[in-house]
C-alpha positions as CSV (number, residue, x, y, z in Angstrom):
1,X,16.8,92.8,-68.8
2,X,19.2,90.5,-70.2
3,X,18.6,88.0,-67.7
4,X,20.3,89.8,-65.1
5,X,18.5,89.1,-61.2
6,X,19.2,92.7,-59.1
7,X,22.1,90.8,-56.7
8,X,23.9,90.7,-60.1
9,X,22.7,94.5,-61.4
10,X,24.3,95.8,-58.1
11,X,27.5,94.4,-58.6
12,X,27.9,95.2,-61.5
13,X,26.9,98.8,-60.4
14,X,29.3,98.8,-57.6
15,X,32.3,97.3,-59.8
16,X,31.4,100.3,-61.6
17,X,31.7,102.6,-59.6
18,X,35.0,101.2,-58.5
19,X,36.5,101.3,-61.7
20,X,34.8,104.3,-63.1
21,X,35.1,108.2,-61.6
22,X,32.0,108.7,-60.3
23,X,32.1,112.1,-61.8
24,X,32.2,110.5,-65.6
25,X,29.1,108.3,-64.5
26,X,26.3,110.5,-65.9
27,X,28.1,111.7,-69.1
28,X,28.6,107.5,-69.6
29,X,25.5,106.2,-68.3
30,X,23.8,108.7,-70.8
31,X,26.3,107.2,-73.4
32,X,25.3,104.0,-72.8
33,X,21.4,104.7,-73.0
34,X,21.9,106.7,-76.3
35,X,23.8,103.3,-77.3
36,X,20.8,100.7,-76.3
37,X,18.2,103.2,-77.8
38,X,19.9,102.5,-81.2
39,X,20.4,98.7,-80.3
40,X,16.4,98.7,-79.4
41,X,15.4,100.9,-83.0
42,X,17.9,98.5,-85.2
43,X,16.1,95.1,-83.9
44,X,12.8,96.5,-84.1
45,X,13.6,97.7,-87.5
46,X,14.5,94.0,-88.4
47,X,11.4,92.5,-86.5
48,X,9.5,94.7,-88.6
49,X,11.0,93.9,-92.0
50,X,10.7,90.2,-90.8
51,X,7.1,90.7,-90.0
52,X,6.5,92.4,-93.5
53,X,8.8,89.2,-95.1
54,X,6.7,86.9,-93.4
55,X,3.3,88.2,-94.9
56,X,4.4,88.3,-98.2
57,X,5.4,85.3,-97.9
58,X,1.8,84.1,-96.5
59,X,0.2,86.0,-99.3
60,X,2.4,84.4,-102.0
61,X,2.0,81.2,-100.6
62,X,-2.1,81.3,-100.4
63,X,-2.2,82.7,-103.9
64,X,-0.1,79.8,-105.3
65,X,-2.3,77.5,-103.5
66,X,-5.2,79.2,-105.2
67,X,-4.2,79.1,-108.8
68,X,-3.2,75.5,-108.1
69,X,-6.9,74.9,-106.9
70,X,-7.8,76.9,-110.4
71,X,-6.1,74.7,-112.3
């Protein structure tokens, strides 16, 4: 997860804590997980359209190849 080892996860955990009221913790941890859920759907929106990109261009590519070969 982001490159983050679990020495660094707790700190930043703890930090939290520190700085946050524990009793706003849920409503912005849930906050927070709403927010990556949309992160997550918006770049696998764009790895999709990339993927269907990528195949047209494929296809466009191997059809110009063949009506090159045609002529």
């Amino acid at each position: 997860m982001f490159g983050l080892g679990t020495s660094e996860i707790i700190v930043i955990v703890i930090v939290a804590l520190v700085l946050i009221n524990p009793k706003e913790m849920p409503r912005i941890v849930r906050k927070l997980g709403k927010v990556y859920a949309t992160i997550m759907r918006e770049i696998n929106g764009v790895r999709k359209t990339y993927g269907q990109f990528e195949n047209e261009v494929k296809y466009l590519t191997e059809l110009d190849e063949k009506e090159d070969k045609e002529k």
